[in-house]
C-alpha positions as CSV (number, residue, x, y, z in Angstrom):
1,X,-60.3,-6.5,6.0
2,X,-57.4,-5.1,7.1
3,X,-55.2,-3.5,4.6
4,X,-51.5,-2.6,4.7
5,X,-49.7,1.0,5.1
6,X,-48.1,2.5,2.7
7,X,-44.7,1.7,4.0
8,X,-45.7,-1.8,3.8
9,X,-47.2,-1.5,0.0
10,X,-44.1,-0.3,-1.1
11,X,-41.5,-2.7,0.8
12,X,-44.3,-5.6,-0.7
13,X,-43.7,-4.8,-4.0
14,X,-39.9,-4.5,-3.1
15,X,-40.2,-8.0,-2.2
16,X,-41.2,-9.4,-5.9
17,X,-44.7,-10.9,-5.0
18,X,-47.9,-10.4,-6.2
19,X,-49.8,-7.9,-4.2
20,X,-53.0,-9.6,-5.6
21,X,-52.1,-12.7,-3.9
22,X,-50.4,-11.1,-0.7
23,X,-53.7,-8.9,0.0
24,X,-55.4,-12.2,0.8
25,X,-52.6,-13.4,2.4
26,X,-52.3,-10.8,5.9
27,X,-50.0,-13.5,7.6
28,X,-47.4,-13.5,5.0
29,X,-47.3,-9.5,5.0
30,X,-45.0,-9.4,7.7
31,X,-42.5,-12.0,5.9
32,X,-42.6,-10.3,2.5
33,X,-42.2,-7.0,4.1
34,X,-39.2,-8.2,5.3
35,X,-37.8,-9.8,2.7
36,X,-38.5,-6.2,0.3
37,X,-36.9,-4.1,3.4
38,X,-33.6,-6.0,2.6
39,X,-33.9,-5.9,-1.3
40,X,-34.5,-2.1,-1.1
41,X,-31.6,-1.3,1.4
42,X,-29.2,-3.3,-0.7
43,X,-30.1,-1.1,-4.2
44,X,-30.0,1.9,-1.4
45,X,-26.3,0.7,-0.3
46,X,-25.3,0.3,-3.7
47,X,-26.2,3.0,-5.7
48,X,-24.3,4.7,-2.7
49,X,-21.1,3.0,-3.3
50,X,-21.5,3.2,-7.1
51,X,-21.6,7.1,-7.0
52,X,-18.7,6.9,-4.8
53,X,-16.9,4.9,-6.7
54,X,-17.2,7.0,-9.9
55,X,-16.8,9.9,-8.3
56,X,-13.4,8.8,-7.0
57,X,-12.1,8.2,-11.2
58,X,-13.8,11.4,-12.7
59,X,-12.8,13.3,-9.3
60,X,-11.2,16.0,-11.2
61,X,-13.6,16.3,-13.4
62,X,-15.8,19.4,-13.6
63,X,-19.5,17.7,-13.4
64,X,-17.9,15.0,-11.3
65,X,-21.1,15.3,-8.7
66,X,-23.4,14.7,-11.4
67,X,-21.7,11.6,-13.4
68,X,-21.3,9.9,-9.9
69,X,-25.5,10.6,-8.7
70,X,-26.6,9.4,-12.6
71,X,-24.3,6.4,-12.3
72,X,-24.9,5.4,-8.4
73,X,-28.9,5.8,-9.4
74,X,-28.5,3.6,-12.8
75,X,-26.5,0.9,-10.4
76,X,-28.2,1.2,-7.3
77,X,-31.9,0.3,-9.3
78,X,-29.5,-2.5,-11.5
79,X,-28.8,-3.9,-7.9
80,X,-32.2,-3.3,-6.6
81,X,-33.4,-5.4,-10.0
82,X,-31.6,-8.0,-9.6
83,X,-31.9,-8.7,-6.1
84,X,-35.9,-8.5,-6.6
85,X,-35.3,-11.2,-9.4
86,X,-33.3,-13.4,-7.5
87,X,-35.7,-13.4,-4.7
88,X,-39.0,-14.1,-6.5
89,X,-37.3,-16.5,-8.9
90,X,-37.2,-19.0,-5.8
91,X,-40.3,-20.7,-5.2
92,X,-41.0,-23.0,-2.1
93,X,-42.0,-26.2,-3.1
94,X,-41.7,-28.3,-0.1
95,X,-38.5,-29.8,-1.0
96,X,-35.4,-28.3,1.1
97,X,-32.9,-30.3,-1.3
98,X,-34.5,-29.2,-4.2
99,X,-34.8,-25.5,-3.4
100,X,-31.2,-25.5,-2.0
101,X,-30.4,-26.6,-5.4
102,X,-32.2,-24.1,-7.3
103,X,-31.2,-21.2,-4.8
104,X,-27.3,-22.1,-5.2
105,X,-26.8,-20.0,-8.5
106,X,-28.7,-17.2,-6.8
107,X,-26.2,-17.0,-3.4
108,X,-23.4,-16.9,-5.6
109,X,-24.6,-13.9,-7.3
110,X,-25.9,-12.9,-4.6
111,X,-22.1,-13.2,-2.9
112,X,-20.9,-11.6,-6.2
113,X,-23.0,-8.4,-6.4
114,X,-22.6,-7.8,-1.9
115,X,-18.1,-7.9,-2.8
116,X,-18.9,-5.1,-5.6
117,X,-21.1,-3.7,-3.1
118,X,-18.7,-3.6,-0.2
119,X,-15.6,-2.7,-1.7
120,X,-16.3,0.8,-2.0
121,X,-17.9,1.3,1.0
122,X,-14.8,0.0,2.7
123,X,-12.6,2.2,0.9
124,X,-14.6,5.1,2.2
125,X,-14.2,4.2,5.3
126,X,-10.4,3.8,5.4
127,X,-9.9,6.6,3.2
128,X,-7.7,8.6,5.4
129,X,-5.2,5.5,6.2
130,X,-5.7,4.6,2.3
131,X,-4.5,7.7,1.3
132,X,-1.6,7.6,4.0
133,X,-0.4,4.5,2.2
134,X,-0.6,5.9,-1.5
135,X,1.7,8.3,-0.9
136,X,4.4,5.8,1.0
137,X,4.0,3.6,-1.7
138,X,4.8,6.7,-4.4
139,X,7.4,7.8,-2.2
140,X,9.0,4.5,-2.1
141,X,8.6,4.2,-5.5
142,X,9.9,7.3,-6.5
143,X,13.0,6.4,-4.1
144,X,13.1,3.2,-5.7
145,X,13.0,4.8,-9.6
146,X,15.9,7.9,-8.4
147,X,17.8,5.2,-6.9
148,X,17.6,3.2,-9.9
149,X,18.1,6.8,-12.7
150,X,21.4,7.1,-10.9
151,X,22.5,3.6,-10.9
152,X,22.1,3.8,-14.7
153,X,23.9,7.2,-15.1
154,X,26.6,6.3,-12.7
155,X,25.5,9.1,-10.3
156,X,26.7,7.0,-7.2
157,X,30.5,6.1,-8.7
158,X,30.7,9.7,-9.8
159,X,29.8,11.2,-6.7
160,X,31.6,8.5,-4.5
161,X,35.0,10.0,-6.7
162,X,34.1,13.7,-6.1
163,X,33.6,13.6,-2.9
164,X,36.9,11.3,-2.8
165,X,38.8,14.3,-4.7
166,X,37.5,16.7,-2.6
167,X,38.2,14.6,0.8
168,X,41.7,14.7,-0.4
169,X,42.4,18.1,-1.7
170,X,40.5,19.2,1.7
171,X,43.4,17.2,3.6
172,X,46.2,18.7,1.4
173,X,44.4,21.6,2.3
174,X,44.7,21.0,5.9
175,X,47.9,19.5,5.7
176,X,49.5,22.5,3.8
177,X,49.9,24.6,7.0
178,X,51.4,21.6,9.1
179,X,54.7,20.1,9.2
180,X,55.8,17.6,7.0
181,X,54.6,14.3,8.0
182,X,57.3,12.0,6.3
183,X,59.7,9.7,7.6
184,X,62.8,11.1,5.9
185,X,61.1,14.7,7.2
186,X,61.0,12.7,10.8
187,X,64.5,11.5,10.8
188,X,65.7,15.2,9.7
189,X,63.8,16.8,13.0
190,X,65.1,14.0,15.1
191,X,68.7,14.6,14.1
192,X,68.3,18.1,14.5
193,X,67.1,17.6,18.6
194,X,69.9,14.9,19.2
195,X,72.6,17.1,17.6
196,X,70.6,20.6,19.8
197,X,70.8,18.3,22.3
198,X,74.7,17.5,21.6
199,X,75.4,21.4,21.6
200,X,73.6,22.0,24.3
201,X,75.4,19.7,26.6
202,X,78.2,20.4,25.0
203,X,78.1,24.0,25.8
204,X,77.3,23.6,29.3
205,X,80.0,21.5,29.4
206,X,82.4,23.2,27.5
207,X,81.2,26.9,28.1
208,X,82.2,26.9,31.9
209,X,85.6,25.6,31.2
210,X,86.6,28.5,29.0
211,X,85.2,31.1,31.4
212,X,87.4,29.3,34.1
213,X,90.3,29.8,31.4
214,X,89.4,33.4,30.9
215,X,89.4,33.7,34.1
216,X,92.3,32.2,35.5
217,X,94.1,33.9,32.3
218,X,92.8,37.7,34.3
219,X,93.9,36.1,37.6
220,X,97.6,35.9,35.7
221,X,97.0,39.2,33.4
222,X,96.2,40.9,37.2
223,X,98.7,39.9,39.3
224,X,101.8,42.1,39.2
225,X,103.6,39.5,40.2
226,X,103.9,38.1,36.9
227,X,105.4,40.7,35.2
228,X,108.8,41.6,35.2
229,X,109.0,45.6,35.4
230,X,111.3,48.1,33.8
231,X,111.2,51.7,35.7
232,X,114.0,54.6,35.2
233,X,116.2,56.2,37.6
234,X,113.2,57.9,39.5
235,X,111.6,54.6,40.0
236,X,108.7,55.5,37.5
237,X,107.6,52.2,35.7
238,X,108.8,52.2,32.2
239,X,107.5,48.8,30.4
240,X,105.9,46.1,31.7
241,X,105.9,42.1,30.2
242,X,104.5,38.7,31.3
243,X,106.9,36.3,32.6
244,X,107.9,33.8,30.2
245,X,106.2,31.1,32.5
246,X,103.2,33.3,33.2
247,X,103.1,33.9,29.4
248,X,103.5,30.3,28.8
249,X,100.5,29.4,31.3
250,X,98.8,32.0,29.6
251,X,99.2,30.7,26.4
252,X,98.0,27.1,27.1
253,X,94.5,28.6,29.4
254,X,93.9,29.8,26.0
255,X,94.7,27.2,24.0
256,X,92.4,24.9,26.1
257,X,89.7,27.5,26.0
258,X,90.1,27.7,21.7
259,X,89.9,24.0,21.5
260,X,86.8,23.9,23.8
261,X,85.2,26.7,21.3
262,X,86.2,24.9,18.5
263,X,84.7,21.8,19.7
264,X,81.3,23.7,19.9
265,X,81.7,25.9,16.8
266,X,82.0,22.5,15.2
267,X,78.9,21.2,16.3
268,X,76.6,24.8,15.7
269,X,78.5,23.8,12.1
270,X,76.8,20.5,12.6
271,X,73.2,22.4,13.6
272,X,73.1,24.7,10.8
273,X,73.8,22.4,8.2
274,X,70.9,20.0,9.8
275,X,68.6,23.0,9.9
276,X,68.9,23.8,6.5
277,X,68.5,20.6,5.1
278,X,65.2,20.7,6.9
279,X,64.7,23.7,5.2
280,X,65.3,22.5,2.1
281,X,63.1,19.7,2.4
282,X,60.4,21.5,3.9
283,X,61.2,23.8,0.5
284,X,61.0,20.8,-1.8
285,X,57.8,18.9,0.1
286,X,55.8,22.2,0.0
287,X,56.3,22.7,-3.7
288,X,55.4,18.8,-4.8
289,X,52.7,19.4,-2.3
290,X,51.4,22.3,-4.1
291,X,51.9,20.7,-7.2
292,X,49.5,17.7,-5.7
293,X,47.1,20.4,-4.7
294,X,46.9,22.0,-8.0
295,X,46.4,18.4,-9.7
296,X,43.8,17.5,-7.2
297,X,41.5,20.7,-7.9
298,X,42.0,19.7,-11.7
299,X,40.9,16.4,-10.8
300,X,38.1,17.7,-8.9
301,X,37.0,20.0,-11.5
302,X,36.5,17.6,-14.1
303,X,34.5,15.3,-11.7
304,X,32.2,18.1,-10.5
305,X,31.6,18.5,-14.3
306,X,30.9,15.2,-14.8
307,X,29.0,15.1,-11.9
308,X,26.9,18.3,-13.0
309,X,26.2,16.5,-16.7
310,X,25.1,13.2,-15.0
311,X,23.3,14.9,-12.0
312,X,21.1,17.3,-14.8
313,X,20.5,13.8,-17.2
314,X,19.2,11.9,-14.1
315,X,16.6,15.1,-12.8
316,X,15.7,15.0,-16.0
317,X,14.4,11.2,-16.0
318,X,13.5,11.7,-12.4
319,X,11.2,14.3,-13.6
320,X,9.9,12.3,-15.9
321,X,8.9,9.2,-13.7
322,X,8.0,11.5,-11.2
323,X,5.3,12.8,-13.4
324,X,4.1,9.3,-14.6
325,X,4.0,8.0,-10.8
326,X,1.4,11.2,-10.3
327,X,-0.4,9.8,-12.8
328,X,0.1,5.8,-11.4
329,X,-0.9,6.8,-8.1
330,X,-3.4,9.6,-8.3
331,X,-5.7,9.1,-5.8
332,X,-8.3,7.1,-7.9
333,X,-10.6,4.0,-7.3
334,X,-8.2,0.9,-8.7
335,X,-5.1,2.5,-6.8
336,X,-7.4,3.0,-3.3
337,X,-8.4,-0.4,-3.4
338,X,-4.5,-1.5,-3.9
339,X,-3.8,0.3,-1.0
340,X,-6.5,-1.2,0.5
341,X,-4.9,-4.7,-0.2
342,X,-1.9,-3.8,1.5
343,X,-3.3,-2.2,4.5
344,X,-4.9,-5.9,4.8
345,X,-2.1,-7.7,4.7
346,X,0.0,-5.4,7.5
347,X,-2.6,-4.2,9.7
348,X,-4.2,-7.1,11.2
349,X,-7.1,-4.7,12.7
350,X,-7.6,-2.9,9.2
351,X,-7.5,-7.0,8.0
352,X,-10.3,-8.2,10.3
353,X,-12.7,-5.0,10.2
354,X,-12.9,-5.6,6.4
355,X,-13.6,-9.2,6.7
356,X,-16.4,-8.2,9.4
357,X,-17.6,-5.9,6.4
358,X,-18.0,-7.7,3.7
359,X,-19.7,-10.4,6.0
360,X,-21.7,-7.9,7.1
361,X,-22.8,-7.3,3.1
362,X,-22.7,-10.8,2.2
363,X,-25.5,-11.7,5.2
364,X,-27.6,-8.3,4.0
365,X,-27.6,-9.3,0.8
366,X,-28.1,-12.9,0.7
367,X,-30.9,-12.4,3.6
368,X,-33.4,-12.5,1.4
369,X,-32.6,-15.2,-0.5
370,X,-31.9,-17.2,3.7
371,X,-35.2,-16.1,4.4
372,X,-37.1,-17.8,1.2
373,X,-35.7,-20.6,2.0
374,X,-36.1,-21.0,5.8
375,X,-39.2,-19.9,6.2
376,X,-41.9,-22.5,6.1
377,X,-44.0,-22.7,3.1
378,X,-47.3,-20.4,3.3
379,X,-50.7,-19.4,2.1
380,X,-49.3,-17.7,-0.7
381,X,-47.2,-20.1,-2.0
382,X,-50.3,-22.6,-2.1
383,X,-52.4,-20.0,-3.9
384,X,-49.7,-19.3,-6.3
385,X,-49.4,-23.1,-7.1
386,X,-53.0,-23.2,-7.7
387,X,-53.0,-19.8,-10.3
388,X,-50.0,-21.4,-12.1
389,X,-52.5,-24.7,-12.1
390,X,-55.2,-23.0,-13.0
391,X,-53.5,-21.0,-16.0
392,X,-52.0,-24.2,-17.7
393,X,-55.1,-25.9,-17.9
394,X,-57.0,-22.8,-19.4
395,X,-54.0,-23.0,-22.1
396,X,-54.6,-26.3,-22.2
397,X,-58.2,-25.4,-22.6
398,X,-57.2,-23.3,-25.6
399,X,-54.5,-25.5,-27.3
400,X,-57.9,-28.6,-26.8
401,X,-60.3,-25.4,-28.8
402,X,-57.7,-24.1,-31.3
403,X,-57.3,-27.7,-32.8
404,X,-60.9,-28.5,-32.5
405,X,-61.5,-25.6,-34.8
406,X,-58.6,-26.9,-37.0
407,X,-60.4,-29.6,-37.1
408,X,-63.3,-29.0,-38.1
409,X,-62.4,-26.0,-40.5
410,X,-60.4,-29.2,-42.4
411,X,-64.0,-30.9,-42.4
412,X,-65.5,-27.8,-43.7
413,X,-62.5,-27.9,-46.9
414,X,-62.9,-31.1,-47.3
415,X,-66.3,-31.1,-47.5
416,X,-66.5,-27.9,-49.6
417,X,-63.3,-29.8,-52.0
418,X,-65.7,-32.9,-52.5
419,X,-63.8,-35.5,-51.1
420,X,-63.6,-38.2,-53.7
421,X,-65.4,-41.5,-52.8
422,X,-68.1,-42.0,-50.8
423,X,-66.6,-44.2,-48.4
424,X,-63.4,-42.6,-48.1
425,X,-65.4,-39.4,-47.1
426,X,-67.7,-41.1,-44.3
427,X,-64.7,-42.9,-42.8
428,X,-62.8,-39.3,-42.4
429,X,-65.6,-37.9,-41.1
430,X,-66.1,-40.7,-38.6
431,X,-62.2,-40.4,-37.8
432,X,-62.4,-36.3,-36.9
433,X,-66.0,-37.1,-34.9
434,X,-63.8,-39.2,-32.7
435,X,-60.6,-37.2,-32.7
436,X,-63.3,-34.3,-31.0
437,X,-65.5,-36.9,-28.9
438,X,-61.9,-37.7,-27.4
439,X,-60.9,-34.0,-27.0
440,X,-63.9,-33.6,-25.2
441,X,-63.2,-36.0,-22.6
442,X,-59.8,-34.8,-22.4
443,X,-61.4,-31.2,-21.4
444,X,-63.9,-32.7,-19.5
445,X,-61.5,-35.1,-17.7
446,X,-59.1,-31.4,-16.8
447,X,-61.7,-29.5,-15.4
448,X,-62.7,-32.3,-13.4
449,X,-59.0,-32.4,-12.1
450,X,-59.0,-29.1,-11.8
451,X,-61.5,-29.0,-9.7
452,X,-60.6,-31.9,-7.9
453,X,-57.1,-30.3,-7.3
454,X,-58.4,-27.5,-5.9
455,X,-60.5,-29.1,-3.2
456,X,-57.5,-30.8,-2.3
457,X,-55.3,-27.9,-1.7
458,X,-58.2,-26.5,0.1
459,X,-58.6,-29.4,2.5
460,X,-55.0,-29.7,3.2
461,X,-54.1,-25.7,4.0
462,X,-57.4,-26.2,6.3
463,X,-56.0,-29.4,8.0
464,X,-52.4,-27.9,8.8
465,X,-54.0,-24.3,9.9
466,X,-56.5,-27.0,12.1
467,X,-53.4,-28.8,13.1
468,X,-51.5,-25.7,14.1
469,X,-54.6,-24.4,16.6
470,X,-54.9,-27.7,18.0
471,X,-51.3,-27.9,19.0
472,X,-51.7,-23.9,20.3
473,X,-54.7,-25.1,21.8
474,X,-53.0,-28.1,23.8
475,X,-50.2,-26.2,24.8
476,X,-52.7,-23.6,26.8
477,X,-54.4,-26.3,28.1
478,X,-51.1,-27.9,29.5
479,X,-50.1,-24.3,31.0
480,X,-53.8,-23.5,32.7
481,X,-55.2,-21.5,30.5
482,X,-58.5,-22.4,29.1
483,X,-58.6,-23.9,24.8
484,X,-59.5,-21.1,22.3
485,X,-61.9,-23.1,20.4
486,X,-63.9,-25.0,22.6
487,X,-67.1,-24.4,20.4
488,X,-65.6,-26.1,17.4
489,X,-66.2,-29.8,18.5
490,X,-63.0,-30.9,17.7
């Protein structure tokens, strides 16, 4: 007879049947083989992902290597037990209902044990994008915390003033070199152009009409025919004077020409008095302005000191949350699969490839269980009725000889205790000789059974195995070919 390999051996007893039974069962080797191929895989797969995951939680440990092989060995034969339970705990017995029924608690623990499974697989493989999300979320939690630290301490208001103290001082700064900016310091320049403007058109006006006077008054002073000369004997001039009407023309040419300058003298008056009230305002502004300056850098002094107190009181609780979000989101098995959450819900790639691998788990793991209970009922689910038969009615067999010898061990003590009366003692002893003439018949009428049981399943694995050939017989015959058992008279 042909026996199996080694490979198969192994994968058998993987499978949870008995060997005994399978080794006269060759047609069911293939099926069990199967069935053990899957149970093995799945304890493979996870005591693979059980290492991993305790390797990622004692990751910075020294012997982390070794805690995560002892545990990922300890889980993956836990797995690999279980599964071999849950498979050989399902029998077939004919009835689809029935076995659905039976095998319902199994798929869900089945379902249970592939999600514990997959999970840390998956986490592997997104462990790069994983990691990439940690540290957002830390970042924007550490964003969130320092936003919140200087809400608390007021860092926001304090530093919205200083930099509102210094944005002012900086323009008195600016402003310090400039002009003043005021309206009363506006009107001041704009009188001073009108009344520039004044003397300048004043003088142009004014300024050639006293150079005419001055000049006509040389014209006069020049011509010798407006003087009236004194000379002596010999003709020599002796004195010479103006003409009282020259004199008097004179006199009014310069007149007109004083009254001209006067009129501009008056309004240079008029310009020097406007430029030095600019100057004095220009004198006053600058000094309040300096005295806002020097307030302003007070001001801003005390702020920046506030600001420095507040600013050192918020590192310090920054520091402090920053330390205990390290520890939040170190890079450990509870925070990856968090991550791992949220990668779901906002990559809808990331969201479907994990669905496709835990379905992928679910159908390895629950395979075994799909497979018992598609798979028609076989050889070795008839012989392992008949053994389970057979072993209840040789415990019948001894429950039927244990009380037997109870009985008749009472017969011998109360035989041996002289039974008072006669009578009473004949009728008990007719009484147990019936209780074992009964027993008898009751082991008698078993093995009969037993036997008669036993034909029966015979007979009816023969008529279906019959029943299968003849139907592969037929359909040759209805392709051509010639029938397979033509010498078996059928």
């Amino acid at each position: 007879m042909e026996s199996p390999t080694i490979i198969q051996k192994f994968l058998l007893s993987c499978s949870g049947a008995n060997r005994k039974i399978l080794d006269e069962c060759p047609t069911e080797w293939n099926k069990y083989t199967g069935i053990g191929g899957a149970v093995f895989f799945t304890g493979l797969l996870a005591s693979i992902s059980g290492g991993y995951a305790l390797f990622t939680i004692f990751r910075s440990e020294a012997y982390a290597y070794i805690y995560a092989s002892i545990f990922g060995i300890i889980w993956g034969l836990l797995i690999f037990n279980l599964d071999r339970f849950i498979v050989s705990s399902i029998r077939k017995e004919g009835q689809p209902q029935k076995e659905l029924l039976y095998a319902f608690p199994r798929l869900i623990m089945a379902l249970l044990i592939s999600v514990v499974i997959a999970k840390p697989i998956e986490v592997k493989l997104f462990e790069s994008r994983i990691e990439q999300q940690i540290l957002e979320h830390k970042l924007a939690k550490l964003i969130s915390d320092k936003n919140a630290i200087d809400e608390i301490n007021s860092l926001g208001e304090i530093k919205s003033t200083t930099n509102k103290k210094q944005a002012e001082l900086n323009y008195l700064d600016s402003i310090q070199t400039l002009e003043p900016s005021t309206k009363e310091y506006a009107d001041l320049t704009q009188k001073q152009r009108l009344i520039n403007n004044e003397l300048r058109l004043l003088e142009n006006t004014n300024k050639p009409k006293i150079n005419q006077h001055h000049l006509e008054i040389r014209q006069l002073k020049n011509n010798i025919n407006n003087y009236s000369i004194q000379r002596d004997s010999l003709g020599k001039e002796l004195s010479r004077k103006l003409l009282p009407q020259v004199k008097k023309t004179i006199d009014e040419h310069r007149y007109l020409s004083n009254l001209l300058q006067l009129d501009i003298s008056k309004k240079e008056k008029e310009v020097k008095i406007t430029d030095q009230q600019i100057t004095d305002y220009k004198t006053t502004y600058y000094t309040h302005l300096n005295k806002r300056i020097e307030s302003k850098q007070d001001e801003l002094f005390r702020s920046q000191n506030a600001l420095a107190k507040a600013d050192s009181l918020a590192e310090v609780q920054y520091h402090e949350s920053r330390e205990t979000k390290e520890k939040s989101f170190s890079n450990n098995f509870i925070t990856q699969l968090e991550a791992m959450g949220k990668l779901s819900q906002e990559n809808e790639t990331i969201k479907w490839t994990s669905t496709l691998i835990m379905l992928l788990f679910i159908f390895v793991e629950t395979a075994p269980i799909l497979i018992k209970l598609l798979t028609k009922r076989g050889p070795y689910d008839e012989i392992l009725d008949r053994i389970e038969l057979e072993r209840k009615i040789a415990e019948h067999e001894r429950v039927f000889n244990s009380n037997i010898k109870m009985k008749e061990l009472a017969m011998q003590t109360k035989e041996i205790a002289k039974l008072e009366g006669e009578a009473y003692a004949n009728i008990e002893r007719y009484r147990i000789e019936q209780d074992i003439l009964l027993q008898k018949k009751a082991i008698d009428l078993l093995q009969s059974k037993k036997q008669d049981f036993s034909e029966l399943s015979a007979d009816n694995w023969y008529n279906k195995e019959v029943k299968k050939l003849l139907e592969i017989d037929k359909e040759k015959i209805t392709d051509g070919d010639a029938p397979y058992f033509d010498g078996l008279g059928i």
